[in-house]
N, C-alpha and C positions, 0 to 999 in steps of 0.2 A: 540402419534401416534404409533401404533402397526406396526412392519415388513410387515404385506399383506397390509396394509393401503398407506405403504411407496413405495409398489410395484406396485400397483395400476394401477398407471396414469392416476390418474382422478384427478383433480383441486381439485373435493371437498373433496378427503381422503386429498391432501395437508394443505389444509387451518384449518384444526380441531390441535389444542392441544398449538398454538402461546401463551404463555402470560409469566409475569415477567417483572422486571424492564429493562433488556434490549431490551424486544420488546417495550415498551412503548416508551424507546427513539427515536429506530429506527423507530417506527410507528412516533413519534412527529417531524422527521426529513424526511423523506419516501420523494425521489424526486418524482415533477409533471413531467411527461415526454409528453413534448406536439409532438402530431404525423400531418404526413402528409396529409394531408384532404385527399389521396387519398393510405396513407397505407394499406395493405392489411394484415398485419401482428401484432397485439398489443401485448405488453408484459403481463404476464400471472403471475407471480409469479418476486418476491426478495428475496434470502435468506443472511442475515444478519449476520455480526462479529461486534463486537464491542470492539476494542481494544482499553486499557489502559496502554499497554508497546508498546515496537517496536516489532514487529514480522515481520513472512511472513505470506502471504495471503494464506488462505485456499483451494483459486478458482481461482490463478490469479497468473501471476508471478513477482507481485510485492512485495516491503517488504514495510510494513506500520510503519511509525515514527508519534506519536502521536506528537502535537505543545504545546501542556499545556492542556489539557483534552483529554476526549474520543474521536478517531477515528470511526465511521460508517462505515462500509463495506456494501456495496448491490452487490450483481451478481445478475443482471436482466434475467429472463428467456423468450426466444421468439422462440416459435416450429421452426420458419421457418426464415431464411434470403431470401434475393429474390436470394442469391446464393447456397445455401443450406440447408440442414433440419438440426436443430440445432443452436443458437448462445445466446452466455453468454457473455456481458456486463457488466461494473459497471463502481459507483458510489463511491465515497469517499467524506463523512462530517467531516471535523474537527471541533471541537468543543473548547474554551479556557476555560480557568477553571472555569468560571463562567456560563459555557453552552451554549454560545451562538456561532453563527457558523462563523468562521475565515475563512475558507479555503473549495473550493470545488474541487474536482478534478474529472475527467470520461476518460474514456475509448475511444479512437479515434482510430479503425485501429492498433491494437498493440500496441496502446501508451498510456501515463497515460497522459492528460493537465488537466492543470489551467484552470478553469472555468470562465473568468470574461467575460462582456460586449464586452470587445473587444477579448477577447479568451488568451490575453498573460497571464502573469504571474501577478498573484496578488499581492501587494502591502500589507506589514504588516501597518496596518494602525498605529501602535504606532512610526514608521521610517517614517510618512508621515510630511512633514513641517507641521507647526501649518497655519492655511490660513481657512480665514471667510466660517462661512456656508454658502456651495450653494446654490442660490435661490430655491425655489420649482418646481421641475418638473411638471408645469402648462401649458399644451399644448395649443393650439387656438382653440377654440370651432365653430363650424360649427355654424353662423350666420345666418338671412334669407337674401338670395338671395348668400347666397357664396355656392361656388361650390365645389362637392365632395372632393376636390385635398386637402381641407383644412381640413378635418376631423383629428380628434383628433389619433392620432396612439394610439396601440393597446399596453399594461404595458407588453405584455407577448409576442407580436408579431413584427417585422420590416421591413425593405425595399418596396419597393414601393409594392410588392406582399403581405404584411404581417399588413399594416395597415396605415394609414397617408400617410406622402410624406418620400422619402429616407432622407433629411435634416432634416426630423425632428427625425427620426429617429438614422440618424449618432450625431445629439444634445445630444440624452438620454443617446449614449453609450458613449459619450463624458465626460458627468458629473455624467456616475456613475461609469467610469475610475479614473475621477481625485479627487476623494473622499472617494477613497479604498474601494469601495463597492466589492461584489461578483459578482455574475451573479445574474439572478434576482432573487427574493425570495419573495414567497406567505407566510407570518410569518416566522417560521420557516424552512419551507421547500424549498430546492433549485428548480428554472424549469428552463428546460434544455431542449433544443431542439432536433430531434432524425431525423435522414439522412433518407430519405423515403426505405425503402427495407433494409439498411444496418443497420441503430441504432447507428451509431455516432453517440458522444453527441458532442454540441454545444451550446456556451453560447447565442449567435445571431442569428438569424434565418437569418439576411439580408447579415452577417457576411458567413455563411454557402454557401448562393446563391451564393454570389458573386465568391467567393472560389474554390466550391467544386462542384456546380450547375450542370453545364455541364458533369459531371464525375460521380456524382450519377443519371442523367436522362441515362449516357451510360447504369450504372450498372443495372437500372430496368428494361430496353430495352434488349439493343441487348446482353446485356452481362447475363441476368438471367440465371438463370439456371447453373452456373458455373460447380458446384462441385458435386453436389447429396446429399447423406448425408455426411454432415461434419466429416472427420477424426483427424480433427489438433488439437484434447481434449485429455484430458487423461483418460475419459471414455472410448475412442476406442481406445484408444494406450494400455490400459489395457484388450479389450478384452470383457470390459462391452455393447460397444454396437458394434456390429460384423454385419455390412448391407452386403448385398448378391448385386453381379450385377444387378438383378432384383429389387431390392429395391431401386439402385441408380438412373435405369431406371424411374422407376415412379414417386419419389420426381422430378426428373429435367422434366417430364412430367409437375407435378405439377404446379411446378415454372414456367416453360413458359407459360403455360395458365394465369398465373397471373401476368404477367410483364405489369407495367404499367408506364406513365407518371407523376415524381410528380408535385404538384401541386405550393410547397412551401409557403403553406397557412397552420395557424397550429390553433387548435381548439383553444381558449382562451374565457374570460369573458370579454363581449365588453364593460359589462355594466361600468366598474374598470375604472378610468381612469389613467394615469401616476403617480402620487399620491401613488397608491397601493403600488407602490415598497418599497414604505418606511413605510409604516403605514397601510399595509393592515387588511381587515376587520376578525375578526374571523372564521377559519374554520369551519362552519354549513351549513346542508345542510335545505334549503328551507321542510316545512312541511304544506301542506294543512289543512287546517282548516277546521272543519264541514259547510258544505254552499259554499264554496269558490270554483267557476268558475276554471278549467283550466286555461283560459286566465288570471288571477286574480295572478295567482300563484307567489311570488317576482322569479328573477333570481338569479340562485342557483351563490356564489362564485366560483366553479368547476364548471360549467358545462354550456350550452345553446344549440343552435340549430344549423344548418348548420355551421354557422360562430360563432358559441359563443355565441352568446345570444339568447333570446326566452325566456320561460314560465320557462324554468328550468327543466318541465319531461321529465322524458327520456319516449324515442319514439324509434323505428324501423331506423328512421332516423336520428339520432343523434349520431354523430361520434368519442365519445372515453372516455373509463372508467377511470373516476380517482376517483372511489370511494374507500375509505378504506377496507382494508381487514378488516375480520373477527377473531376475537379469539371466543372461546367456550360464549355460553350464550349469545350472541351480535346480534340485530341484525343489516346484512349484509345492508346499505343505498342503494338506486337505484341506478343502473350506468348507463351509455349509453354503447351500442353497439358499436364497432367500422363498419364502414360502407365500402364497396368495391364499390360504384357504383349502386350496387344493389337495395340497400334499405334493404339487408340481411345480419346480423350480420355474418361475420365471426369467431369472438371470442366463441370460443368451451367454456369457462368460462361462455357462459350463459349471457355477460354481467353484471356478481356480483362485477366485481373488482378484479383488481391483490392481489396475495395471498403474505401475508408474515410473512416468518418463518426464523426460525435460518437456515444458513447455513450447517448443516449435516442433516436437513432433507431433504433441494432442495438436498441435494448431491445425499441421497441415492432413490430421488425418478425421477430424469433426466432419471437414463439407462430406466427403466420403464417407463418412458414418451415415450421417442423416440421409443421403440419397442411397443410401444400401437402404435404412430404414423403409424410407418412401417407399422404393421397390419392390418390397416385399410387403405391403399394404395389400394390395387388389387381392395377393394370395391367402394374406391372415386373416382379415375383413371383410365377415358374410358385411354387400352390399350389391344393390341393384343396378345390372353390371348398361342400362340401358332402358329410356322410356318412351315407348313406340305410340303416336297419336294419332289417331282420325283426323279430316278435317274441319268437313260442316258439321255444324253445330255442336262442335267441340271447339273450333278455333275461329270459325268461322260462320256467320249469321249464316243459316240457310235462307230467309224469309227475304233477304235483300241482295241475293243475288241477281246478277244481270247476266244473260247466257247471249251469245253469239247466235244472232237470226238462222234458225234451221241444225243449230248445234248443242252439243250437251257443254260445250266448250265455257265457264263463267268468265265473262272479262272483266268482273269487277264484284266485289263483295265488302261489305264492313264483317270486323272482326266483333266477336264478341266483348262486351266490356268487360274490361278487365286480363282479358286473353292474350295478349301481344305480351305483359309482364309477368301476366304466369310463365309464359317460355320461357322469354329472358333470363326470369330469375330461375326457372327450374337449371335451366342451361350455365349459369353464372354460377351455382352450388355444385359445378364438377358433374353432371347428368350426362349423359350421351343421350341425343334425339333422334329420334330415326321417323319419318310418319311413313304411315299405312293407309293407305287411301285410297278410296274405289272412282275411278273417272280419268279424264284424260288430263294429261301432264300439263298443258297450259293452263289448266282452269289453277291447280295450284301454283305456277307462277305465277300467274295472275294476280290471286291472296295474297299471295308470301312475302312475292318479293318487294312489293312496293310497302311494307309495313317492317322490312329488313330481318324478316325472320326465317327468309328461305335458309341462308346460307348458316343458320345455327345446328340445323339436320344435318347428323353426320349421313345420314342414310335415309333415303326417300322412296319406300318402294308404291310404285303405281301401280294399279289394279291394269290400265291403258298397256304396260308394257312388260306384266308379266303373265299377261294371258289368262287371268282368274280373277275372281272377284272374292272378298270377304264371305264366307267364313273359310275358302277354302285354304286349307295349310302352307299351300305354295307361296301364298302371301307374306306367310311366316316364317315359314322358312328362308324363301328368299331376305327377310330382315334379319336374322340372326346369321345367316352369311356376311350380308351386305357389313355387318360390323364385326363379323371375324368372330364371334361364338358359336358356341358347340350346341348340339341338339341339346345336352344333357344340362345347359345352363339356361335354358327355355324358363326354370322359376326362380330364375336371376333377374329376369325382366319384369314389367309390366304394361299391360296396354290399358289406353284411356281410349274410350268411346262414347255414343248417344245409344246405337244400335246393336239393341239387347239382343235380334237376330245374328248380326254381321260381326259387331267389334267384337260382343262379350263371349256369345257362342264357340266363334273362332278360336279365341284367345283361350277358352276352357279347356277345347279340344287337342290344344296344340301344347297343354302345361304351362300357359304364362298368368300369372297372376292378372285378373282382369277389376277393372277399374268403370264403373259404369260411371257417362257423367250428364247428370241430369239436369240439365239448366233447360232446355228446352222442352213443351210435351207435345210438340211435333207427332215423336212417336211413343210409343207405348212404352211407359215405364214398368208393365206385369212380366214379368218372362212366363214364355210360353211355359216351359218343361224345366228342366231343372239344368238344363244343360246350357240355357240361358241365364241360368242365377249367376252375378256378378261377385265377386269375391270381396267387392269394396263400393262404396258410392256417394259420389260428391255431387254436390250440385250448385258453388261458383268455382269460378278461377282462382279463387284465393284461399279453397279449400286444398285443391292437388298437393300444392309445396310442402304443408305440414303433414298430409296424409305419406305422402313419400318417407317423410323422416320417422314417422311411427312405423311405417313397414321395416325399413331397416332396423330400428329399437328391436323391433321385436326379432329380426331375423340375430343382431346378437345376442338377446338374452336366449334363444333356443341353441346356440351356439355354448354360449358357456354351460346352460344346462347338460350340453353335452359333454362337454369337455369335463364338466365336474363327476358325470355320470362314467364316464369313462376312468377317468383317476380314480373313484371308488373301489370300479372291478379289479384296475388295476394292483389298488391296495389291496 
């Protein structure tokens, strides 16, 4: 992989140039990570160490001690947390001299655990007492006339949400506790269950509900959107990836529109029954034959349909790729899509499969992932591209103004209270300023600048130097030039004014969402006509900020109504 390849950030410059004996491992080891039937976010890439001394981790602030063979390192890469844009996860396989796998460990919340059935710590099976082989994990099979409750649970899924009954369920993790097993394992490969929106691993899915249930439905909920873009890497603590307020503003856009309920049902193969764990069937994926029906198709080991089983192809609706990556010359097997609800894949990978390569490729190609990300924010992200203000008696006291003997000129005003930190902060949450104001140009330096909030306006248009006064359009337009938007983005902004003639009128006529703001009754808070009704109306300064963020809420939930209305027809 070449440096611009590596710069990219596109999945498919990642996935080009994998091969050698250490990918082979790590491919022959590579966890299934089963997701939430209603994650919104799928893992995209792993890149790999493989260690055969003790080191430190190259992507983690672990040190790795090998047990009698190779160690496996994965850092899983996933664009988005439901709290942030950004999060890196792993994986740890230990391997004993004979390659077979000892020990699993993952990444929980800052933490490194043990992977088994019951999540504690695993058991060296050679320190386990010598004691008869366990019977076979042979569950009860759905009889005619027995009722759902007795269905066979699910080799990959548990708890009463997750497949069978809870008992039979706490049975399996029971006897693959006391028989030093791992967690569960498709051959060679570990699967590992992943916290919907966060990516905790867990070795239980019923184990997890129980647990953590309630505190991961807070985090998808009310708590989304925590942080913006993640800073707690050492890609941004070096500078690599540098987000702008504006860019933290849109990722936690993002993220709110996409908070959801999980579901704690995870994709598996229904076909498998408990059996698998110990002796499952070889990794191959289903291949139609010439002649051979859809319907006809066997179900793939990886993969099914809503719940795991079905035909085996992947469809629009079929909810999560665990197809292998790709090295050069191979080709890429079908995957599924991960699904939101929609019927619309979110997975920007196309659904071909997470990509995996050596660990200093994912390195150097992360900063370039997230700033591809960023940059395509403004375009994904209905948000308020721009907020254009008055001055008196919106920023500035009218009633104590001081004018220049024989001039409309004010050489001195107090601001309103509270007004100087509305901007600020409006301006500090990534806003574009621009003010709209009728009078001569000193009178607003005058205000502005001595309270240090001239120079926060990207754009200043004067009524003094463009030859029109409020409500005329020219005003307006001349502001949606001055910051480089288009006529047609005119209800991408909004204006804040006092003067339900001049601010609010204007601003109706022109398509911008208008803002009346009443702190003063200097003038008349009645609109004359209707062409004066304000679309919104505050009246302190410490109303604006939150009002802004409710406009945007709303401008994405009409957005995804669209998006879902649209996927419907589509379907």
């Amino acid at each position: 992989m070449s440096q611009n390849d590596r710069v990219s950030g596109t999945l498919e410059k990642l996935r080009r140039g994998a091969a050698g004996a250490d990918y082979a491992l790590a491919r022959a080891h590579m966890p299934l990570l089963m997701l939430d039937a209603h994650e919104p976010y799928p893992p995209l890439a792993m890149g790999y160490t493989v260690f055969r001394e003790p080191g430190q981790s190259p992507s983690s602030k672990f040190q790795v001690r090998p047990l009698g063979g190779a160690v496996i390192e994965y850092a899983v890469w996933y664009d988005w947390d439901i709290g942030h844009m950004y999060d890196l996860e792993h994986v740890w396989v230990y391997l004993d001299g004979t390659g077979k796998v000892e020990r699993v460990e993952a990444s929980r919340h800052g933490r490194r655990l043990a992977m088994t059935a019951e999540g504690g710590a695993i058991a060296n099976e050679s320190l386990l007492p010598a004691s008869p082989e366990p019977p076979p994990l042979t569950p009860p099979h759905k009889g005619e006339g027995d009722s759902e409750a007795s269905a066979p649970p699910s080799p990959l899924r548990g708890g009463v949400r997750g497949g069978g009954t809870s008992k039979d369920s706490k049975s399996i993790r029971n006897r693959l506790a006391a028989d030093g097993r791992l967690c569960r394992m498709l051959g060679p490969r570990p699967v590992l269950y992943v916290e919907a929106g966060k990516h905790a691993h867990w070795a239980d899915p019923a184990e997890m509900e129980e647990k953590a249930g309630r505190l991961i439905s807070v985090l998808c909920n009310e708590l989304a959107a925590w942080e913006g873009v993640h800073l707690g890497n050492v890609f941004a603590e070096s500078g690599r990836i540098a987000p702008t307020a504006f860019d933290h503003r849109l990722a936690k856009l993002k993220m709110k529109a996409d908070a959801f309920e999980p579901t704690f049902e995870f994709d598996y193969p229904s076909h498998m029954g408990s059996e698998s764990l110990m002796a499952p069937p070889p990794l191959t994926l289903p291949l139609k034959g010439e002649g051979d029906s859809e319907a006809s198709a066997p179900p793939s080991p990886l993969r099914g349909g809503v719940r795991g089983g079905g035909s085996g192809k992947a469809g629009k609706d079929d909810l999560y790729s665990i197809a292998l990556p790709e090295s050069e010359g191979e080709e890429t097997p079908a995957a599924m899509p991960r699904g939101n609800g929609t019927g619309i894949s979110d997975n920007p990978d196309g659904g071909r499969g997470i990509a995996l390569v050596p660990w200093p490729i994912l390195e150097a190609w992360i900063p370039a992932r997230v700033r591809k990300l960023i940059e395509e924010l403004p375009s994904t992200v209905p948000h308020i591209r721009a907020v254009l203000f008055d001055c008196g008696d919106t920023i500035a006291d009218e009633a104590t103004e001081e004018k220049l003997p024989g001039s409309e000129v004010v050489v001195r005003a107090e601001l309103i209270p509270g007004a100087a930190d509305m901007v600020r902060h409006i301006a500090a949450a990534g806003y574009r300023l621009a003010l709209v104001a009728d009078g001569p140009r000193e009178t607003f330096e005058n205000i502005l600048k001595p309270a240090g909030l001239w120079d926060l306006f990207q754009a200043r248009i004067i009524s003094g130097e463009v030859g029109a006064l409020k409500p005329s359009p020219k005003m307006f337009a001349a502001a949606l030039e001055r910051l480089g938007l288009r006529g047609s983005e005119a209800r991408s902004t909004v204006m804040i004014g006092n003067n339900l003639s001049r601010d609010i009128k204007g601003a109706n006529a022109f398509g911008i969402p208008s803002i009346f703001f009443g702190w003063s009754r200097r003038r008349t808070h009645e609109p004359a006509d209707d062409s004066e009704r304000p679309d919104y109306s505050v009246f302190t300064p410490s109303d604006v900020l939150p009002l802004l963020h409710e406009i945007e809420a709303a401008m994405q939930q009409q957005n995804v109504r669209e998006h879902r209305e649209t996927a419907g027809a589509e379907a």
